[in-house]
Residue frames as a rotation matrix with the C-alpha (Angstrom) as fourth column:
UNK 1
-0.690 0.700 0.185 96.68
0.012 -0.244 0.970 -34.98
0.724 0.671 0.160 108.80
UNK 2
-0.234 0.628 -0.742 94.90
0.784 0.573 0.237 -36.00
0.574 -0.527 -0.627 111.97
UNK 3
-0.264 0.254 -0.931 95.67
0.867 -0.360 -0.344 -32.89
-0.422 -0.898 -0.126 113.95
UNK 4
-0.974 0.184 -0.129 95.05
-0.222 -0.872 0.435 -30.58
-0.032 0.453 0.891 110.90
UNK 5
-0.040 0.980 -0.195 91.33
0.493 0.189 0.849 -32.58
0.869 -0.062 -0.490 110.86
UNK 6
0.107 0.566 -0.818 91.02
0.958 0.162 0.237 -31.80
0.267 -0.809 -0.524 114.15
UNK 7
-0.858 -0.238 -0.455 91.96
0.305 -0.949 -0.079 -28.42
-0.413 -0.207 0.887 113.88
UNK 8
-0.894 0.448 0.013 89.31
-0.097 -0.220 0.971 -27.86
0.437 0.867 0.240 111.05
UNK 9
-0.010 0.890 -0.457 86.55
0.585 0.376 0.719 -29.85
0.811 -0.260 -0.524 112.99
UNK 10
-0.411 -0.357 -0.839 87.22
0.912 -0.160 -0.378 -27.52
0.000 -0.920 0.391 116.18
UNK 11
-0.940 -0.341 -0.014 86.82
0.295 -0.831 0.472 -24.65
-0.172 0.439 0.882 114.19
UNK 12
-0.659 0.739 0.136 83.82
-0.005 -0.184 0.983 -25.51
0.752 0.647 0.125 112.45
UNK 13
-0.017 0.649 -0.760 82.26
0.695 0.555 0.458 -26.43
0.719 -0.521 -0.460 115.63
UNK 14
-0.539 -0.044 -0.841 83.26
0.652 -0.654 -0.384 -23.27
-0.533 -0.756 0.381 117.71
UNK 15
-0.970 0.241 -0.036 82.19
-0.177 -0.597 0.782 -21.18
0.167 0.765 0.622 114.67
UNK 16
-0.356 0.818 -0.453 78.85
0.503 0.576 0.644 -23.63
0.788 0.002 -0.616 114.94
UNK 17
-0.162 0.526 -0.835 78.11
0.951 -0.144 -0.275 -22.59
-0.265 -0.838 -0.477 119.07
UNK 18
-0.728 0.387 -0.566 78.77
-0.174 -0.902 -0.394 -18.40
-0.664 -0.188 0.724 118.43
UNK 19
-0.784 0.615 0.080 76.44
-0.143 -0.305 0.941 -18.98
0.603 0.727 0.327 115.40
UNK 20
-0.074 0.889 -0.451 73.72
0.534 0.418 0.735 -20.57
0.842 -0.186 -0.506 117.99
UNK 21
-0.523 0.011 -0.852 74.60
0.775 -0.411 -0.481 -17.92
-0.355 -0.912 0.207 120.57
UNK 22
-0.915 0.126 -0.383 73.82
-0.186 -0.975 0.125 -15.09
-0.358 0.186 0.915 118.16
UNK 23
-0.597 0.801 -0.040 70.78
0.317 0.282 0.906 -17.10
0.737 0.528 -0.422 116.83
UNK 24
0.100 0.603 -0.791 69.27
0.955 0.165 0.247 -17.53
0.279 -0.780 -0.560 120.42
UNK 25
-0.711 -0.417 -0.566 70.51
0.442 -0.891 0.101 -13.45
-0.547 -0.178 0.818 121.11
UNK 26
-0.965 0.250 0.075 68.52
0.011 -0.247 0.969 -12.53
0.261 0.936 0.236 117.84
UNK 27
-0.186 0.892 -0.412 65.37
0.502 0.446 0.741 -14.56
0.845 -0.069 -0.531 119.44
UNK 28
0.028 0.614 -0.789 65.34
0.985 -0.153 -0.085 -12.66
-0.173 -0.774 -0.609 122.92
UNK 29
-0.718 -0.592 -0.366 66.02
0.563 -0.803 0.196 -9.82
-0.410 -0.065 0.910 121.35
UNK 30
-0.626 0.761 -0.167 63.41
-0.187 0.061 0.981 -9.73
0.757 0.645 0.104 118.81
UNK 31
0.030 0.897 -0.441 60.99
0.594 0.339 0.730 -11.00
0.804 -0.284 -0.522 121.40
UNK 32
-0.195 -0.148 -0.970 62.19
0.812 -0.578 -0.075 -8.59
-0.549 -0.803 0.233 124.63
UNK 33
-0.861 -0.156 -0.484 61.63
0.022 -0.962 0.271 -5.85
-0.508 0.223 0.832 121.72
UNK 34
-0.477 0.823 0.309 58.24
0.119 -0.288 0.950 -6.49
0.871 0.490 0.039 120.92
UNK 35
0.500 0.602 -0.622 56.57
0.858 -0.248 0.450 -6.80
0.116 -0.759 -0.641 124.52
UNK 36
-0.296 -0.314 -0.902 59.02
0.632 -0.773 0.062 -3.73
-0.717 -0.552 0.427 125.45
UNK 37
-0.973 0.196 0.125 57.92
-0.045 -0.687 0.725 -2.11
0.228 0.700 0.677 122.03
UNK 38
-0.244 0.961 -0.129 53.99
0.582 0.252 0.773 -2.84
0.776 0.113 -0.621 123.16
UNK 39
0.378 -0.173 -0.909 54.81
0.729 -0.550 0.408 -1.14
-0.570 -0.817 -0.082 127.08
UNK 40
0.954 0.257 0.155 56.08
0.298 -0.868 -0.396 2.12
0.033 0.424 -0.905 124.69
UNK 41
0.759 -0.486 0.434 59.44
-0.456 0.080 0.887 1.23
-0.465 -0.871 -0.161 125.33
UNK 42
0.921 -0.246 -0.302 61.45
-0.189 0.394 -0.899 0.25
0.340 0.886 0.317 122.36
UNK 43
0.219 -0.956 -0.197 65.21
0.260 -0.138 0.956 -1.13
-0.940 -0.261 0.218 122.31
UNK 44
0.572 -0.341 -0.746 67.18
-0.409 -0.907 0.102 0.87
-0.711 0.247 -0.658 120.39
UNK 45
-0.382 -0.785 -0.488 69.11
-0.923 0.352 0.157 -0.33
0.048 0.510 -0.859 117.35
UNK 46
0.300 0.628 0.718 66.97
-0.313 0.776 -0.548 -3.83
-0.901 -0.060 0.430 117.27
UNK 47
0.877 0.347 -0.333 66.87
-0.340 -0.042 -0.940 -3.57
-0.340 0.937 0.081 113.64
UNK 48
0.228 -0.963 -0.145 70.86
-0.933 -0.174 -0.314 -2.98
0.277 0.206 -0.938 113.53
UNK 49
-0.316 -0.316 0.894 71.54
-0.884 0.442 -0.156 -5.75
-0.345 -0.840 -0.419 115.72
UNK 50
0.663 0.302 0.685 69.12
-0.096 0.942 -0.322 -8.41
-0.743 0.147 0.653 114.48
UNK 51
0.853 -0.334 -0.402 70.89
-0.432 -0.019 -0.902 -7.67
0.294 0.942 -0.160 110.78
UNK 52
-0.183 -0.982 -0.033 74.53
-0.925 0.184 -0.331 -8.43
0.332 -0.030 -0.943 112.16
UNK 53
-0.481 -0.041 0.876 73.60
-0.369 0.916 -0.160 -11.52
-0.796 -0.400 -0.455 114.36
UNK 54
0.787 0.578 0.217 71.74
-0.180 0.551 -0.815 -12.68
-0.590 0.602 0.538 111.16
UNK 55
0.581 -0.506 -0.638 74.92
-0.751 -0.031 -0.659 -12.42
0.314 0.862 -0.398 109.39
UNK 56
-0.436 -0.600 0.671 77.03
-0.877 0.450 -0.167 -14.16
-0.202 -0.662 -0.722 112.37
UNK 57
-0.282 0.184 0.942 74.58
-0.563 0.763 -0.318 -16.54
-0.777 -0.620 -0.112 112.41
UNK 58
0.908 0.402 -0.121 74.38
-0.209 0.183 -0.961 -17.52
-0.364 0.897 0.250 108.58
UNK 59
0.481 -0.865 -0.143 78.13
-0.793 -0.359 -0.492 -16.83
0.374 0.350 -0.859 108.17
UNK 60
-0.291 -0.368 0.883 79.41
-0.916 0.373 -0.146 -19.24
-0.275 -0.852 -0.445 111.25
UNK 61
-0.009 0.377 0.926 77.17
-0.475 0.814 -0.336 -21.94
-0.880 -0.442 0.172 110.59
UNK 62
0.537 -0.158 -0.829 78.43
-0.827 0.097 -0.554 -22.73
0.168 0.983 -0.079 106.98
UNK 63
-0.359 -0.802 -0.477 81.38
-0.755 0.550 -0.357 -24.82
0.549 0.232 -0.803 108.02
UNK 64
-0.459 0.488 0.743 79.29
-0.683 0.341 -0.646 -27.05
-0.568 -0.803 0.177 110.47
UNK 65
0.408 0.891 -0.197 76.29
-0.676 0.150 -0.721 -27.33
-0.614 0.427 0.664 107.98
UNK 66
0.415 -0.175 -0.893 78.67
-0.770 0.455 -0.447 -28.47
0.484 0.873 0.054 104.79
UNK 67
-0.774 -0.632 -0.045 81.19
-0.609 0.762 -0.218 -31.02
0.173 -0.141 -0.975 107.42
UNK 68
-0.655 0.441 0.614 77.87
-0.175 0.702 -0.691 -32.84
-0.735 -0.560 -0.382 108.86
UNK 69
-0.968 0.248 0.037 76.41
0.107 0.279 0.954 -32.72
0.226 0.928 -0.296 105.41
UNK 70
-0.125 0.925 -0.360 73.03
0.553 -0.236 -0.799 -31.24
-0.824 -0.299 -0.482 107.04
UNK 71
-0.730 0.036 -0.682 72.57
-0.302 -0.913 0.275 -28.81
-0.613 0.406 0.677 103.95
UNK 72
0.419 0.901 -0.116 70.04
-0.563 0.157 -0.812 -29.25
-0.713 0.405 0.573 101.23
UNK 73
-0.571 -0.762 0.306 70.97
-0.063 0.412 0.909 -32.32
-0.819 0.499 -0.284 98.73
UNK 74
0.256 0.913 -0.317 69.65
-0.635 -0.088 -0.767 -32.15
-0.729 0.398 0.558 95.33
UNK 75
-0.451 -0.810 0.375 70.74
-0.503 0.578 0.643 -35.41
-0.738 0.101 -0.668 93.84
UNK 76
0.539 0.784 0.308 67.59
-0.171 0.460 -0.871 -36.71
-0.825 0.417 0.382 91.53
UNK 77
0.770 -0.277 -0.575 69.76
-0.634 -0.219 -0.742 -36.24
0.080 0.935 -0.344 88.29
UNK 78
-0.224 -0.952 0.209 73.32
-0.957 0.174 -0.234 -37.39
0.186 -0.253 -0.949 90.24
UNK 79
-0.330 0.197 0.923 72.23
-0.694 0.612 -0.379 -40.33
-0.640 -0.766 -0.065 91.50
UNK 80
0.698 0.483 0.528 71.12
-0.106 0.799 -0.592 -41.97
-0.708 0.357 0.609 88.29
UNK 81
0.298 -0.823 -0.484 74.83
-0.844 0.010 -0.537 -41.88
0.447 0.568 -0.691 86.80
UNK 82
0.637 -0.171 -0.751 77.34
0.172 0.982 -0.078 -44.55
0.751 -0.080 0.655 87.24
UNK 83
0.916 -0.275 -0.291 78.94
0.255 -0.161 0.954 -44.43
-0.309 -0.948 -0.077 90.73
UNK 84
-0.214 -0.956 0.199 82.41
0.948 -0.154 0.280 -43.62
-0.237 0.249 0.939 88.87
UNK 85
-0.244 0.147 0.958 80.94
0.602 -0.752 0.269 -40.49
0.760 0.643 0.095 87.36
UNK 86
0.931 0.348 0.112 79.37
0.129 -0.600 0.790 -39.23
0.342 -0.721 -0.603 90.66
UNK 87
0.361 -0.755 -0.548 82.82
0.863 0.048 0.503 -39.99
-0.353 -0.654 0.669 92.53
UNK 88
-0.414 -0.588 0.695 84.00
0.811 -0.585 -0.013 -37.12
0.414 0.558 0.719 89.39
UNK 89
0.060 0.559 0.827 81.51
0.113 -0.827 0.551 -34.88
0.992 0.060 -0.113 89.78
UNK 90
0.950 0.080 -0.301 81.29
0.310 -0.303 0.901 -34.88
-0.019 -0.950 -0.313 93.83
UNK 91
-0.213 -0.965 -0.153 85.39
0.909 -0.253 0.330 -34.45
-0.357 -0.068 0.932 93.34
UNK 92
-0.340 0.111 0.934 84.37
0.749 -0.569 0.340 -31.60
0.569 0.815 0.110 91.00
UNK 93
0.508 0.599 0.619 82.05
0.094 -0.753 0.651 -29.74
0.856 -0.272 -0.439 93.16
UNK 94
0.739 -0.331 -0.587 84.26
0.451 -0.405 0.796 -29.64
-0.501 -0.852 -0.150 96.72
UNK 95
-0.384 -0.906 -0.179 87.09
0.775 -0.422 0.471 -28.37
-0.502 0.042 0.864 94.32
UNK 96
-0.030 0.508 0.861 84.69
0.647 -0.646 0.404 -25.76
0.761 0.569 -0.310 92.64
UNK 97
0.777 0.628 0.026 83.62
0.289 -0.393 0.873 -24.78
0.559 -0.671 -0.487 96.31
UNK 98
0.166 -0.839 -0.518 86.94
0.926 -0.048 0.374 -24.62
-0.339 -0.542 0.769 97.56
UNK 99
-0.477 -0.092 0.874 87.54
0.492 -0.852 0.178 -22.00
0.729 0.515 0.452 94.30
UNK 100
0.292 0.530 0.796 84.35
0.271 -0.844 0.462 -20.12
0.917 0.080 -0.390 95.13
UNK 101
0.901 0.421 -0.102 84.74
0.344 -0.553 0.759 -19.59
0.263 -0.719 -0.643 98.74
UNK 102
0.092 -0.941 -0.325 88.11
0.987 0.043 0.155 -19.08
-0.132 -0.335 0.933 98.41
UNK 103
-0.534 -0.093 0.840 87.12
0.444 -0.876 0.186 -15.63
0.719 0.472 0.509 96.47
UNK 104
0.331 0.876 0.351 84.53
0.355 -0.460 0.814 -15.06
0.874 -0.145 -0.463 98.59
UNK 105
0.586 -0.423 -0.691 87.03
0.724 -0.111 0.681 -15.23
-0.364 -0.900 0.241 101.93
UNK 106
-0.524 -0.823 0.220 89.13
0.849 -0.487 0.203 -12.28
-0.060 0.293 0.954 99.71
UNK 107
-0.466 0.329 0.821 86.69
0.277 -0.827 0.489 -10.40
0.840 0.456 0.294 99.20
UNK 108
0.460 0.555 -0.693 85.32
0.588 0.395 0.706 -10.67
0.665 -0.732 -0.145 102.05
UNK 109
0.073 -0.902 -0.425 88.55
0.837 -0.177 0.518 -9.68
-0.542 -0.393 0.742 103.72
UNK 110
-0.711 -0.159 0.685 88.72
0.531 -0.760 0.375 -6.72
0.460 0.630 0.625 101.52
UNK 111
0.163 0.689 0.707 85.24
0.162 -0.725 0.669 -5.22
0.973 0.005 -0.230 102.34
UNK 112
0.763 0.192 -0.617 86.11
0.635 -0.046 0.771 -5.74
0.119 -0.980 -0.157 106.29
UNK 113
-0.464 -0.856 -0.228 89.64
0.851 -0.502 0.153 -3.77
-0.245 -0.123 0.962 105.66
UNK 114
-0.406 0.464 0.787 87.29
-0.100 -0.879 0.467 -0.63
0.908 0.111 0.403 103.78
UNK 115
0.620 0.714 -0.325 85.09
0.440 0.027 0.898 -1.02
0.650 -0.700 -0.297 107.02
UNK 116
0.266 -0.759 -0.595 87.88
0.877 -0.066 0.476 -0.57
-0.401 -0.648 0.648 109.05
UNK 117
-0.470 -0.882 0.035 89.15
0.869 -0.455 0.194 2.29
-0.155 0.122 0.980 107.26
UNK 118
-0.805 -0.081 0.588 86.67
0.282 -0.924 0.259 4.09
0.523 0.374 0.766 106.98
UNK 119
-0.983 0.150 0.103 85.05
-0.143 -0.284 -0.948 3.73
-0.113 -0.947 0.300 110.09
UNK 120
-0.576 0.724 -0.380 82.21
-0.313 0.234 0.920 2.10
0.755 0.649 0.092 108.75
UNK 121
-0.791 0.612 -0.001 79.52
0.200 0.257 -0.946 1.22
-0.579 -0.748 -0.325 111.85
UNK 122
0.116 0.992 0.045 75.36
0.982 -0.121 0.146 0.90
0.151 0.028 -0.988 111.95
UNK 123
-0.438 0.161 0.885 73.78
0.078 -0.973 0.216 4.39
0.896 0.164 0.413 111.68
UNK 124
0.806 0.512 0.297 71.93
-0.293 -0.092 0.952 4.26
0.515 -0.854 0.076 115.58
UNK 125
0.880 -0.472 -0.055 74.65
0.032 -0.056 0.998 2.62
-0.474 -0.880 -0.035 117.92
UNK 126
0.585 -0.792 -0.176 77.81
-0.782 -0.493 -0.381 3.13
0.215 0.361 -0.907 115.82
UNK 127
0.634 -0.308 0.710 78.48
-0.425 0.627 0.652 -0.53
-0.646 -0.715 0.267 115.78
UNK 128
-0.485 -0.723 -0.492 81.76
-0.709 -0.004 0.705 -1.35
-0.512 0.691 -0.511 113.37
UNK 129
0.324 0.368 -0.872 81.42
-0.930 -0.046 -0.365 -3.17
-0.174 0.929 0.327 110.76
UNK 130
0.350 -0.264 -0.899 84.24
-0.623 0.651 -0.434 -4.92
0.700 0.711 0.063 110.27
UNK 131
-0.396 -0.221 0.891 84.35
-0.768 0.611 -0.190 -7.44
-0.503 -0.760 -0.412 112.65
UNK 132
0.386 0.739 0.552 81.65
-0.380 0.673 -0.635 -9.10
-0.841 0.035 0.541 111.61
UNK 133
0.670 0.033 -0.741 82.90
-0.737 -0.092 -0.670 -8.90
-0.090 0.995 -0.038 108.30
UNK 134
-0.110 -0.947 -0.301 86.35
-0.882 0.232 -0.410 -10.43
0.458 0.220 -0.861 109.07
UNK 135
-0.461 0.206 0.863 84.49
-0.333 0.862 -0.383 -13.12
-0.823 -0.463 -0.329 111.21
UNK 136
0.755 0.656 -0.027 82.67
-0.205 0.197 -0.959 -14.12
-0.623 0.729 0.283 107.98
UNK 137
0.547 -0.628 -0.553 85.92
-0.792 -0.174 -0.586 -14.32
0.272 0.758 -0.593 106.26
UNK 138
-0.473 -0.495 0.729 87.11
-0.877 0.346 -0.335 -16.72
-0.086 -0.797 -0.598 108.75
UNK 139
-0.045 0.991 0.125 84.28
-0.820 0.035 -0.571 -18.54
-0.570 -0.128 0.811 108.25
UNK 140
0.723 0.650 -0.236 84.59
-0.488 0.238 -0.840 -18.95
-0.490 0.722 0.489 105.33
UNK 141
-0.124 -0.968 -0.217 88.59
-0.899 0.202 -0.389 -19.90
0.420 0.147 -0.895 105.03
UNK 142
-0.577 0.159 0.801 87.59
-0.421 0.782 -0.459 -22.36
-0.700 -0.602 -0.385 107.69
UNK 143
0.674 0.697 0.246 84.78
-0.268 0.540 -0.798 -24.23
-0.689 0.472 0.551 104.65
UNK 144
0.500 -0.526 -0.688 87.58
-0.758 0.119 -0.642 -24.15
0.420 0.842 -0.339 102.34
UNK 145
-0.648 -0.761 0.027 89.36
-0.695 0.577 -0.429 -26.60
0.311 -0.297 -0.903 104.69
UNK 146
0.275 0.854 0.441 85.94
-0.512 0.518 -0.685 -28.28
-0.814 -0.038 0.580 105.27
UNK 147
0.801 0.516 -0.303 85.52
-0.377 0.042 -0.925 -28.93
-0.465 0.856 0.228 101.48
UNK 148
0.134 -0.849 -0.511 89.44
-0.878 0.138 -0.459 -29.68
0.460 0.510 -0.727 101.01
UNK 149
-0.673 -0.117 0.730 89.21
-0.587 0.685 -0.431 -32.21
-0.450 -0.719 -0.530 103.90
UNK 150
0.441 0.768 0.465 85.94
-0.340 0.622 -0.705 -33.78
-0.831 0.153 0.536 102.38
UNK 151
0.779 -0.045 -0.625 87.76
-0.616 0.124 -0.778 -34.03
0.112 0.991 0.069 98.69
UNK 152
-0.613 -0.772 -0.170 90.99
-0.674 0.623 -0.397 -36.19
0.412 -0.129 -0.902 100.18
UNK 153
-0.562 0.150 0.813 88.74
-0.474 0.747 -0.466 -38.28
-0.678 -0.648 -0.349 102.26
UNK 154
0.827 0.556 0.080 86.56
-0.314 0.575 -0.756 -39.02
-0.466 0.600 0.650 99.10
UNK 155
0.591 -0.481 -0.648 89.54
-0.763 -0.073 -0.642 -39.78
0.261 0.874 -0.410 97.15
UNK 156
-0.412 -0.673 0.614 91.06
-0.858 0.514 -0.013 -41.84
-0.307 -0.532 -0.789 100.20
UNK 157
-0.223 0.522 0.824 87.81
-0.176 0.810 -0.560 -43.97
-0.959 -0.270 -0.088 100.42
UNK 158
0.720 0.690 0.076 87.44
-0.465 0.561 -0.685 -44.48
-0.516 0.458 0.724 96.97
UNK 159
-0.137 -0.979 -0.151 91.10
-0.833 0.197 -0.518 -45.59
0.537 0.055 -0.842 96.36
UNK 160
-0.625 -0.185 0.758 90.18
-0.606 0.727 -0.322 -48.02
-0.492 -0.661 -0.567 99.18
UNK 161
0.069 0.983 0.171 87.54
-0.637 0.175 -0.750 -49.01
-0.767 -0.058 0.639 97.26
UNK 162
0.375 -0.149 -0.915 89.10
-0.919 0.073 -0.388 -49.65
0.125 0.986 -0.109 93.81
């Protein structure tokens, strides 16, 4: 189990840097296209570009966000149940989330194969599609093993607990 954690936590954490390369990419880009767009002097495809690295960098930084628990918690309701009932429900929701992003990593995977086949790119530089797409699919396969990894370790530690 140890070296499949550490496979997962590798993942989530390479996924984690390209997301903060394409973030910081996004920022001189966006900023090297407004002073060059003030000097009359636009870059080309900006628009295209910022849109993908916004996906990279939303997509990627999922598994990170959910293993270090940095996301938004909205617990005001949870939190006044009995600590047996949360243990259900938190079991409940990483095996919901497994579900959902399992669909979402199929579909996913689906829309990046149509990309691919039909030569699907940005309308200005004729950049493919489905990369991005199939990195996002990755992504997301990689949270499902997040979210499976969080649902044994709650189950370990409250077993230890009992």
């Amino acid at each position: 189990m140890k070296a499949f954690t550490d496979f997962v936590i590798g993942s989530s954490r390479t996924l984690y840097v390209v997301a903060g390369v394409a973030l910081n990419a996004m920022v001189f880009l966006t900023g090297a296209d407004v002073v060059l767009r003030y000097l009359n002097r636009p870059i080309t495809g900006t628009y295209e570009l910022v849109g993908l690295l916004g996906a990279v960098v939303i997509g990627f930084s999922i598994p990170q966000t959910s293993r270090l628990k940095a996301h938004v918690l909205m617990d005001f309701l949870t939190s006044r149940l009995a600590p047996r009932v949360q243990g259900v429900l938190y079991r409940l929701t990483r095996a919901l989330g497994i579900i959902l992003f399992l669909i979402i990593t199929w579909n996913v995977l689906v829309l990046g194969g149509r990309y691919r086949t039909l030569g699907e790119a940005t309308l200005v530089l004729q950049v493919p599609l489905y990369p991005v797409a199939y990195g996002i699919a990755v992504s997301c396969f990689i949270e499902c093993l997040v979210l499976f990894i969080d649902l044994v370790t709650a189950d370990h530690e409250k077993k230890g607990e009992a």
